[in-house]
VOVOFI-335918 format. One record per residue (C-alpha): residue in three letters; y, x, z. Coordinates in steps of 0.5 Angstrom, whole numbers. Layout:
BEGIN
<tiza torvo="ALA" north="Y" east="X" up="Z"/>
...
//
This chain:
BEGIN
<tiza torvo="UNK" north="113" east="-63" up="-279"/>
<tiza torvo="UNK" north="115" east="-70" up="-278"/>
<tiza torvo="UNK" north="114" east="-74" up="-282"/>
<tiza torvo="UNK" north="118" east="-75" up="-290"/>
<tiza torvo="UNK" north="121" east="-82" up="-291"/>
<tiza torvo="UNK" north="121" east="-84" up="-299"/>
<tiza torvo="UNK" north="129" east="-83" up="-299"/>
<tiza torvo="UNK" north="126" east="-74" up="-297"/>
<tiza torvo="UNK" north="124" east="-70" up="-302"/>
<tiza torvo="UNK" north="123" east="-63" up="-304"/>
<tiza torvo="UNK" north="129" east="-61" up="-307"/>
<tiza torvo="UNK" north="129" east="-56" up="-314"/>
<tiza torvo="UNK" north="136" east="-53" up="-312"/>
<tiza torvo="UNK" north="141" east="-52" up="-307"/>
<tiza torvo="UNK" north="149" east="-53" up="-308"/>
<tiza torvo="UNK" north="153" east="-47" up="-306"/>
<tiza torvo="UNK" north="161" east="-49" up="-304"/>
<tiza torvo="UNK" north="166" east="-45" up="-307"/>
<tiza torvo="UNK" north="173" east="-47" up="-304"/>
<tiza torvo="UNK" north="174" east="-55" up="-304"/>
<tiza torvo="UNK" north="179" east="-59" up="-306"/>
<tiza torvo="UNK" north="182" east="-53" up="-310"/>
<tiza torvo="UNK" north="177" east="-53" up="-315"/>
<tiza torvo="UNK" north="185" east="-53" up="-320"/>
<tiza torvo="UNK" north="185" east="-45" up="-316"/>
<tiza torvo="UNK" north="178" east="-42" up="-317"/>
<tiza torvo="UNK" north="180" east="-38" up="-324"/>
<tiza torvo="UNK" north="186" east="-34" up="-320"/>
<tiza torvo="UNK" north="182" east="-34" up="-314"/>
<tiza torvo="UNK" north="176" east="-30" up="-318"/>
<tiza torvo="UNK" north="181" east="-26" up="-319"/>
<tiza torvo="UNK" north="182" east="-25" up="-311"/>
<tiza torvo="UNK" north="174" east="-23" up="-311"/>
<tiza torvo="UNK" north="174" east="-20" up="-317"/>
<tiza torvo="UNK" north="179" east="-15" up="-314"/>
<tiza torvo="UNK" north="176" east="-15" up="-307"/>
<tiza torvo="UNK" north="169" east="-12" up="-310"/>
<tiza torvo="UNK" north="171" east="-7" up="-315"/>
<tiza torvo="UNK" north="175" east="-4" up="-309"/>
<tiza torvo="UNK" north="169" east="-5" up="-304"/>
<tiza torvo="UNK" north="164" east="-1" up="-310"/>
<tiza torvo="UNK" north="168" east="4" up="-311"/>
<tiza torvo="UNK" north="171" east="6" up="-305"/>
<tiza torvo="UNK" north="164" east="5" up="-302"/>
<tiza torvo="UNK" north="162" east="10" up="-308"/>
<tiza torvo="UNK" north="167" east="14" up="-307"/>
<tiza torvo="UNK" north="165" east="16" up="-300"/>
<tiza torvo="UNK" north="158" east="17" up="-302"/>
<tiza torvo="UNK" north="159" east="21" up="-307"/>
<tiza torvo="UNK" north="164" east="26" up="-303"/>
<tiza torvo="UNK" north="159" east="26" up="-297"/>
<tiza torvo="UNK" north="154" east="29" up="-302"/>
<tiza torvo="UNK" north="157" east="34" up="-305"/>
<tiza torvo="UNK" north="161" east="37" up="-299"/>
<tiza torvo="UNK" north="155" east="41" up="-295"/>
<tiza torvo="UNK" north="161" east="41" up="-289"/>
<tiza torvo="UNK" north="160" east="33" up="-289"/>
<tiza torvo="UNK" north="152" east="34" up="-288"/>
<tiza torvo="UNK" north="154" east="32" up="-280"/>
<tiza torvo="UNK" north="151" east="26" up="-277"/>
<tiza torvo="UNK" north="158" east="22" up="-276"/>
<tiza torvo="UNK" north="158" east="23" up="-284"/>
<tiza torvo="UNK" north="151" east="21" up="-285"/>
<tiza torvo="UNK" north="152" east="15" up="-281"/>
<tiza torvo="UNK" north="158" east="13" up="-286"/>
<tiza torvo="UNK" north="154" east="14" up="-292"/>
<tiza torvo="UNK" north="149" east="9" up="-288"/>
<tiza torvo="UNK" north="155" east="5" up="-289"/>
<tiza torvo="UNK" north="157" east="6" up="-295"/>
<tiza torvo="UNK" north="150" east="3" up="-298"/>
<tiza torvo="UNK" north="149" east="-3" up="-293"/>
<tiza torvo="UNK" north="156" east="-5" up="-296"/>
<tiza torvo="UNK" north="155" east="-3" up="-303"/>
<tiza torvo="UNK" north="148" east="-7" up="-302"/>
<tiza torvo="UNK" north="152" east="-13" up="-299"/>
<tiza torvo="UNK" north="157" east="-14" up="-305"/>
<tiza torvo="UNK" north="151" east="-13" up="-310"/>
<tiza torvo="UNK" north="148" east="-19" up="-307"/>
<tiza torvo="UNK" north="153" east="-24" up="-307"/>
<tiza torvo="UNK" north="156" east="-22" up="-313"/>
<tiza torvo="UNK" north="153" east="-27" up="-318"/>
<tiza torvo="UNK" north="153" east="-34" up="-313"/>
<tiza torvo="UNK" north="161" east="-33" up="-312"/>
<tiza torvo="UNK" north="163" east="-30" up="-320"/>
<tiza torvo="UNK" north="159" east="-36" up="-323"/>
<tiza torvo="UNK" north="163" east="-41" up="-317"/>
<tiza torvo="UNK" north="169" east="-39" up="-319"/>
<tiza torvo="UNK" north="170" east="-37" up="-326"/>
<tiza torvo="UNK" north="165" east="-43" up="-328"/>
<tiza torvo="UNK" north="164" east="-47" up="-323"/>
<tiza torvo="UNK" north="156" east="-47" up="-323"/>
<tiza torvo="UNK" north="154" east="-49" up="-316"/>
<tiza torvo="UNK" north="147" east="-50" up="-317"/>
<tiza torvo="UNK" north="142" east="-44" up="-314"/>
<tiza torvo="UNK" north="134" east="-45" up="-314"/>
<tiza torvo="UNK" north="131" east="-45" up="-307"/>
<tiza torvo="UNK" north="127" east="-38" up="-309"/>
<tiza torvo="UNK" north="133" east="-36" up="-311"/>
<tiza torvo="UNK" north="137" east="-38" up="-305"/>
<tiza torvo="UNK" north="131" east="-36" up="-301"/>
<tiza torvo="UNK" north="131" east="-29" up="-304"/>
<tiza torvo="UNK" north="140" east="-27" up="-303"/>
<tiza torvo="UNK" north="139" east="-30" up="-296"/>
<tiza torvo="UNK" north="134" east="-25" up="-295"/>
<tiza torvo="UNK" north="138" east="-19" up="-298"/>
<tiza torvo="UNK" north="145" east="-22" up="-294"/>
<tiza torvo="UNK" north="142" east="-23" up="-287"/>
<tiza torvo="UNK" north="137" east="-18" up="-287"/>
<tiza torvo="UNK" north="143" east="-13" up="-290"/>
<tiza torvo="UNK" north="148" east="-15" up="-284"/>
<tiza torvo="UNK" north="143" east="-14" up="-279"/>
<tiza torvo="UNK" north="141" east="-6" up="-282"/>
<tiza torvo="UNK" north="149" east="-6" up="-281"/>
<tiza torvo="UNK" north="149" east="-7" up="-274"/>
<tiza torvo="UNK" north="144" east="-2" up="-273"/>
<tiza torvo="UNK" north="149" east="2" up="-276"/>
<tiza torvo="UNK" north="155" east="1" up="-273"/>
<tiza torvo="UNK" north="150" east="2" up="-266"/>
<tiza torvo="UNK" north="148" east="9" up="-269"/>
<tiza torvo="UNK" north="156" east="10" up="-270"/>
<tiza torvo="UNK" north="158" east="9" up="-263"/>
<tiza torvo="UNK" north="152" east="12" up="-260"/>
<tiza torvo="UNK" north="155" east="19" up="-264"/>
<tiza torvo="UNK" north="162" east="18" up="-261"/>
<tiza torvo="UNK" north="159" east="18" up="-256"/>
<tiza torvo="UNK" north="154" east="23" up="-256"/>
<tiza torvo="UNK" north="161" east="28" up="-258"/>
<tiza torvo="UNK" north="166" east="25" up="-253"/>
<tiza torvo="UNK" north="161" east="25" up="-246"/>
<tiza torvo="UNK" north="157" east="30" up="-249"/>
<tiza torvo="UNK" north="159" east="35" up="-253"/>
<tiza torvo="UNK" north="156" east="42" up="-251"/>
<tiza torvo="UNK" north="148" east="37" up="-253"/>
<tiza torvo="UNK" north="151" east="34" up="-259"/>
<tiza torvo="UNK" north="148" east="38" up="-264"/>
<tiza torvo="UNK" north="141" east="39" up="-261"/>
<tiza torvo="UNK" north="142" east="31" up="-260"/>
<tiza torvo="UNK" north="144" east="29" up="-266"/>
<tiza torvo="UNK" north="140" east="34" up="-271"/>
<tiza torvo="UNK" north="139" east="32" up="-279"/>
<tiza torvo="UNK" north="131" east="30" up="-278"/>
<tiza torvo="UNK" north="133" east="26" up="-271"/>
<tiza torvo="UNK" north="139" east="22" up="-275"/>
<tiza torvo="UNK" north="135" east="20" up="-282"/>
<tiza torvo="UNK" north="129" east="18" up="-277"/>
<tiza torvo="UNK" north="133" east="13" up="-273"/>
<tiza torvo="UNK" north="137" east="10" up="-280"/>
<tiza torvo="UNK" north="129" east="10" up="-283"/>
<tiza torvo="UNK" north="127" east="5" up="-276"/>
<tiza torvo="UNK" north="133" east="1" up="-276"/>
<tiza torvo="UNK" north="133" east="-1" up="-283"/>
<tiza torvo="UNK" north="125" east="-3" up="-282"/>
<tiza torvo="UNK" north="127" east="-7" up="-276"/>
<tiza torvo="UNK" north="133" east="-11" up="-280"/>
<tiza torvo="UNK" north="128" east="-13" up="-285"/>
<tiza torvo="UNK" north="122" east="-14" up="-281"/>
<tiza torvo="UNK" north="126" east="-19" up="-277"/>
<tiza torvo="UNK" north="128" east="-22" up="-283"/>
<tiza torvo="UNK" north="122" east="-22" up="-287"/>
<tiza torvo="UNK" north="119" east="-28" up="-284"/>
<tiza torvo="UNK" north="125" east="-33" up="-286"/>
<tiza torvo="UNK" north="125" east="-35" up="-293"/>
<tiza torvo="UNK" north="116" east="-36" up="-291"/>
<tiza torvo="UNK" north="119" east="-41" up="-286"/>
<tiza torvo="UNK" north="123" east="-44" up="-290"/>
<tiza torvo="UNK" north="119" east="-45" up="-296"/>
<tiza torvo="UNK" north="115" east="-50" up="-292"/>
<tiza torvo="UNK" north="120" east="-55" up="-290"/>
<tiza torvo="UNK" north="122" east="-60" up="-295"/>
<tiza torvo="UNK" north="129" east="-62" up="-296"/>
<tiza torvo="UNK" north="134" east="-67" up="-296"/>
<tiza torvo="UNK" north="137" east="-70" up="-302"/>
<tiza torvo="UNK" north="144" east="-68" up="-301"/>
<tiza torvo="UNK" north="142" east="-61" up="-300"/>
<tiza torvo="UNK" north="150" east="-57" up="-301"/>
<tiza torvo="UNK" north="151" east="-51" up="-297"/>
<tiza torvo="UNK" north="158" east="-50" up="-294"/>
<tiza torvo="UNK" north="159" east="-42" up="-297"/>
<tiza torvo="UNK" north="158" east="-39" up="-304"/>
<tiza torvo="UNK" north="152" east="-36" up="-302"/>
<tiza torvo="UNK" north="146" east="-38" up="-298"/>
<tiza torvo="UNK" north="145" east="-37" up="-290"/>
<tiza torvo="UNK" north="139" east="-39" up="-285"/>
<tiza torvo="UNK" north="143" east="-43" up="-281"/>
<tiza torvo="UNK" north="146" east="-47" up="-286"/>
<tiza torvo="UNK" north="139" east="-47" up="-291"/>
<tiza torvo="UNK" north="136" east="-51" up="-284"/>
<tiza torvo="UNK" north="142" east="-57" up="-284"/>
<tiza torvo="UNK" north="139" east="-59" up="-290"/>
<tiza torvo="UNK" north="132" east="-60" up="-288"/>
<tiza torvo="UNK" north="129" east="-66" up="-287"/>
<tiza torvo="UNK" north="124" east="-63" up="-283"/>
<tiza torvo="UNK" north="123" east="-61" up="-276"/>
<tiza torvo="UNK" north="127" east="-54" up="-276"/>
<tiza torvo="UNK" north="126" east="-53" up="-269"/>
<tiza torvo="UNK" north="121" east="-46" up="-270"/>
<tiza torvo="UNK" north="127" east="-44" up="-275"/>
<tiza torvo="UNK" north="133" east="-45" up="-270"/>
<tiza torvo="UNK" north="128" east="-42" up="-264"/>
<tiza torvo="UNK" north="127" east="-36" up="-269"/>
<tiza torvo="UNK" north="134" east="-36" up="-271"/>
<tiza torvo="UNK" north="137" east="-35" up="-264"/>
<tiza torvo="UNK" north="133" east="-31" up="-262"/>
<tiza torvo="UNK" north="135" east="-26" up="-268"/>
<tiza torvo="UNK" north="142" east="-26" up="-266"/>
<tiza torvo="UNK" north="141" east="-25" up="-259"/>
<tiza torvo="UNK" north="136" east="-19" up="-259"/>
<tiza torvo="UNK" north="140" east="-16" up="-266"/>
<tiza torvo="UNK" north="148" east="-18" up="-265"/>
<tiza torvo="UNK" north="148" east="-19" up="-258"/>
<tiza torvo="UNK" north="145" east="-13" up="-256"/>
<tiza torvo="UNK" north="148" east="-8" up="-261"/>
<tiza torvo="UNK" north="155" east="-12" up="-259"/>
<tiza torvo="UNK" north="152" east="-10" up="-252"/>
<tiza torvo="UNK" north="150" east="-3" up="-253"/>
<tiza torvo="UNK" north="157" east="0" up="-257"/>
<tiza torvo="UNK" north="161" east="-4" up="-251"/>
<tiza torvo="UNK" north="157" east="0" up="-245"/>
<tiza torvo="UNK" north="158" east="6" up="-250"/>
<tiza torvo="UNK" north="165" east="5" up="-250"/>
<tiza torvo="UNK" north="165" east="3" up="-243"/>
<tiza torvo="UNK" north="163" east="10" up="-242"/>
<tiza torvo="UNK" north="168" east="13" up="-247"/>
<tiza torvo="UNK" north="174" east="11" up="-244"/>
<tiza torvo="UNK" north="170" east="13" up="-237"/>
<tiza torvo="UNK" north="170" east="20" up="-240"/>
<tiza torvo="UNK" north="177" east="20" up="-243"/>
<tiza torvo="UNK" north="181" east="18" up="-237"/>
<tiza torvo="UNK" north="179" east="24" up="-234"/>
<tiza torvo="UNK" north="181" east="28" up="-239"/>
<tiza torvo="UNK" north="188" east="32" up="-235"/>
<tiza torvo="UNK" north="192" east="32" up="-242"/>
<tiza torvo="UNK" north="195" east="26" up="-246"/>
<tiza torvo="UNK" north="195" east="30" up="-252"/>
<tiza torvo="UNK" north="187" east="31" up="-252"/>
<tiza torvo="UNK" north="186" east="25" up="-249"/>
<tiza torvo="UNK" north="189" east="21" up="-254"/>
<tiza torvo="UNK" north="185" east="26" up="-260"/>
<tiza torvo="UNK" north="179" east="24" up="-257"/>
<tiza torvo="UNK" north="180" east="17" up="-258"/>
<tiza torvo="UNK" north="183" east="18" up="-265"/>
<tiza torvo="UNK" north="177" east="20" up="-267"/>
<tiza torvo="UNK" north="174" east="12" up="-265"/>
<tiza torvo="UNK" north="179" east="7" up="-269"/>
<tiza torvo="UNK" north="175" east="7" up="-275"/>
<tiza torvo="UNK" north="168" east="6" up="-272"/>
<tiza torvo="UNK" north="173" east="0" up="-268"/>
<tiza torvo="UNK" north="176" east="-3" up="-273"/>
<tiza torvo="UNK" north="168" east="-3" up="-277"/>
<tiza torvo="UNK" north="167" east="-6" up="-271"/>
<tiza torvo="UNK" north="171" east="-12" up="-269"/>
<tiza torvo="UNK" north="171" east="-13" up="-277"/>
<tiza torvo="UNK" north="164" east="-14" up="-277"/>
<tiza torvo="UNK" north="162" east="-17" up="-270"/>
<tiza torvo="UNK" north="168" east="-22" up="-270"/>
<tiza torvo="UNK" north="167" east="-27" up="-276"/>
<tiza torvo="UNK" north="159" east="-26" up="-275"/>
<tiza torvo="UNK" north="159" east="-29" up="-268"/>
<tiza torvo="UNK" north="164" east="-35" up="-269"/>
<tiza torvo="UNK" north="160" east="-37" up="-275"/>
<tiza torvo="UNK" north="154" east="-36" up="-270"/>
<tiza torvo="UNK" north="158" east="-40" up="-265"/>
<tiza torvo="UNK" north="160" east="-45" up="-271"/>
<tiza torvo="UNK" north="154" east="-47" up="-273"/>
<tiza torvo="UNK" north="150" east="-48" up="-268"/>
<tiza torvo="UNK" north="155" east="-51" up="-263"/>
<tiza torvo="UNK" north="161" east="-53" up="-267"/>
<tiza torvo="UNK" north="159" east="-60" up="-269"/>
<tiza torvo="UNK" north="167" east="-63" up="-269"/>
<tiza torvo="UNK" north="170" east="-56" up="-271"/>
<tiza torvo="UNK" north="174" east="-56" up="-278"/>
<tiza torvo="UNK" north="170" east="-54" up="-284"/>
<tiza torvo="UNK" north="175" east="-50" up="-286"/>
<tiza torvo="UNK" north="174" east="-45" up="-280"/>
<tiza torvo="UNK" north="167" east="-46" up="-282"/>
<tiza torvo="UNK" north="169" east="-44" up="-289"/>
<tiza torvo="UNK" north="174" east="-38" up="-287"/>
<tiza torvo="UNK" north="169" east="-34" up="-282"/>
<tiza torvo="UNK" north="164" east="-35" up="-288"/>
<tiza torvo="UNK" north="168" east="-31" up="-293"/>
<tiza torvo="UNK" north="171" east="-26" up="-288"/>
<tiza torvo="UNK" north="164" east="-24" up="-285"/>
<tiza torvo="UNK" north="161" east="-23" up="-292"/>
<tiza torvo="UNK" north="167" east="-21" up="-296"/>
<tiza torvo="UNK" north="172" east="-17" up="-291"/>
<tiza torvo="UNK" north="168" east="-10" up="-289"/>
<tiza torvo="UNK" north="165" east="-8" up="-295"/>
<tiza torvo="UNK" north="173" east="-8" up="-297"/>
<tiza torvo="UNK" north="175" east="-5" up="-291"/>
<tiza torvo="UNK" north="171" east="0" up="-288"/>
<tiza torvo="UNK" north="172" east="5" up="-294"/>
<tiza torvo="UNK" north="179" east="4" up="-293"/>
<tiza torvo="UNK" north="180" east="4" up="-286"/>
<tiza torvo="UNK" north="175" east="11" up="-286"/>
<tiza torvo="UNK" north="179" east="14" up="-292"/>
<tiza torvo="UNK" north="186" east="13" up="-288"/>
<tiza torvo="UNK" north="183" east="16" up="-282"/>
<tiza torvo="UNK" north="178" east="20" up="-283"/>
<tiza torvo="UNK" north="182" east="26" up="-284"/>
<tiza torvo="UNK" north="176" east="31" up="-286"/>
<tiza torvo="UNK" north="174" east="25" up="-291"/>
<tiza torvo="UNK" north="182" east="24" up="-294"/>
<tiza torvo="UNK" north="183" east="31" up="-296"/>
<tiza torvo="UNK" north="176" east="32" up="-300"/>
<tiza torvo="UNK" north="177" east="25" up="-304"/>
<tiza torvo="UNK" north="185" east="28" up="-305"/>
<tiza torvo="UNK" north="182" east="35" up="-307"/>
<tiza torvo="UNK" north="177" east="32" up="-311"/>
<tiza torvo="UNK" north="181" east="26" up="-315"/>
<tiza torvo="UNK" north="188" east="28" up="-315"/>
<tiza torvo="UNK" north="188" east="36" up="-314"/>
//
């Protein structure tokens, strides 16, 4: 490490960031939040619950959902306190153990769902390019073994972050640029020298959200290969119909990730509000979405969840 100057020391907390300049606004932005996660933990809940009642739904694709699902609820659950008390009262002070631990929850969290948006395009495609293999492929054991291995690999990767962080001392001005805690972020305050952390923290977006990014682009490659020699328009289409939601997870989940990635490492002169704006739609938006886009989709989904709740 380098060496303290007298005007460094170890920080006792952190300062998260809500929207600045608007702070006149935060009461009726909560609202915003307050409505985002209601929607978010009940359409997550809601898919839970009818995948488990309805044995029809106990397929890989549904399986995968429900995986989803509970990434989604958990990554909502995590950010809740740190947003409510920012913007309802605005209370911006978080402890480094405290920022240590939701960090470790978000970025584990997302890394587990970008498992699972890989495990996702692998059934579309297992289905679309072989389908006569695909229940001696994608049987129940094999599917909740996979779950079980990329779940371990999230938070393995993950789990050596808060110990590394926890060596560091930081500087005085130690205010974070989201309502929530995030490794890049956290390393900019150190007064230290960060450079095993941004070592291990590019590795991790390389070997985690690039490969998987990686992955579900050559499966989509290989979707689209098999499609186009389908002779109908009509099947052609319907097999491409069944990939929109997991599609529109995709770019919901990748898109923000990387440009805040990008941002943070490279984008030194970017605006901060780009900066700010990717934060709230990367950790905020697909928890929201992803319910809503598979139950609009998802024809076999809709009319369970109509059939239970409006019948």
């Amino acid at each position: 490490m380098s060496a303290i100057n007298d005007t460094e020391f170890s920080s006792a907390v952190f300062l998260l960031t809500g929207i600045p300049g608007q702070e006149d606004v935060h009461l009726w932005i909560s609202v915003l939040f307050c409505l985002m996660y209601v929607i978010s933990i009940v359409g997550n809940s809601v898919i839970l619950f009818i995948v488990k009642i309805h044995p029809s739904l106990h397929e890989p694709m549904y399986i995968f959902l429900s995986m989803l699902a509970i990434t989604d609820l958990a990554l909502s659950i995590s950010t809740i306190p740190t947003t409510l008390r920012i913007f309802l009262f605005n209370s911006r002070e978080i402890s480094l153990d405290a920022c240590f631990a939701q960090l470790f929850f978000i970025q584990s969290l997302s890394f587990i769902e970008s498992s699972v948006l890989l495990l996702m395009a692998f059934d579309r495609f297992v289905a679309i390019c072989k389908p006569l293999r695909y229940a001696s492929i994608l049987t129940l054991p094999r599917t909740g073994k996979m779950g079980l291995v990329f779940v371990l690999r999230g938070v393995s990767l993950i789990f050596p972050l808060p110990f590394l962080l926890k060596r560091y001392r930081y500087c005085q001005a130690s205010v974070l640029s989201h309502c929530y805690c995030l490794h890049q972020d956290v390393i900019k305050t150190a007064c230290s020298d960060i450079t095993v952390n941004y070592i291990y923290g590019f590795f991790l977006v390389v070997t985690v959200v690039g490969l998987d990014s990686l992955f579900i682009f050559l499966s989509y490659v290989m979707i689209l290969k098999t499609v186009l020699k389908v002779t109908s328009p009509a099947e052609c289409l319907r097999a491409l119909n069944t990939c929109v939601s997991h599609l529109c997870a995709v770019f919901l989940f990748y898109t923000p990730r990387i440009g805040l990635s990008v941002i943070h490492r490279f984008g030194k002169g970017s605006p901060p509000l780009l900066n700010l704006l990717l934060g709230y739609i990367s950790v905020f938006v697909p928890p929201f979405m992803n319910p809503i886009v598979y139950s609009v989709k998802s024809k076999h989904l809709r009319s369970r969840i109509i059939r239970v709740f409006f019948k």
